[in-house]
N, C-alpha and C positions, 0 to 999 in steps of 0.2 A: 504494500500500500504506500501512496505516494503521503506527503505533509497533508491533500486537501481530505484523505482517507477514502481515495479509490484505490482498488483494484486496476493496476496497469494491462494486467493480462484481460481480467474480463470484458475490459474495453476495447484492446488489442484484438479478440476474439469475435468483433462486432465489426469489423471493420472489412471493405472491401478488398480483394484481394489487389488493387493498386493502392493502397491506402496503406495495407500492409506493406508492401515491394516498400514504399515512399518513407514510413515509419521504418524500416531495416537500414535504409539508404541515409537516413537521419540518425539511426542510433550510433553507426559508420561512421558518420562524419565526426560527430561529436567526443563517443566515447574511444574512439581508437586515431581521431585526428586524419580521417581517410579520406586525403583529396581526389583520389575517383569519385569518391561517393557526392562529395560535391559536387565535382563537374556533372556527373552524372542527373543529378537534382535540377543545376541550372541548365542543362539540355532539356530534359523532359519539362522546364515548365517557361524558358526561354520563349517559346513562338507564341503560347497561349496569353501571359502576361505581355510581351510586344503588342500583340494586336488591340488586348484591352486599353492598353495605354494609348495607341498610336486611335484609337477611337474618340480617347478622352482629349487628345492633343493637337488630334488632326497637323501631325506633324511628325514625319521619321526621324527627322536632325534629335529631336526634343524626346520622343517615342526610345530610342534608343541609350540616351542619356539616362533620362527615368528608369528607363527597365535595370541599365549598370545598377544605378542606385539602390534600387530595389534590392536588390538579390545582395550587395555589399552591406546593408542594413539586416536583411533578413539574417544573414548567414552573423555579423555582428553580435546579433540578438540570442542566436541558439546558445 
């Protein structure tokens, strides 16, 4: 059980099997420092966040920018 008193596994357990892949791929990066597992994260979610951005921006120069951002922040954050 985590601090909030879940069950990591039960919840693990609910989860789709890309969800899972993406939570493995996360546990990687983090608890063993696994820069595949990052690249890995930022490929699979690079094109889908691009376009959302590049929707919000209506702009590739700025779309592109943002998206770096994104993922430098995210990955930061883990």
């Amino acid at each position: 059980m985590d601090a909030a008193g879940t069950d990591k596994q039960v919840v693990i357990d609910h989860l789709s099997d890309k969800a899972k892949y993406d939570f493995g791929l996360i546990t990687r990066a983090l608890d063993k420092h696994d820069q595949a597992a990052f690249a890995e994260l930022m490929e699979r979610y690079r094109e889908p966040i691009y376009y959302m951005l590049l929707k919000m921006v209506n702009s590739q120069d700025d779309a592109e920018d943002l998206m770096i951002e994104t993922f430098g922040k995210a990955f930061r954050r883990l």
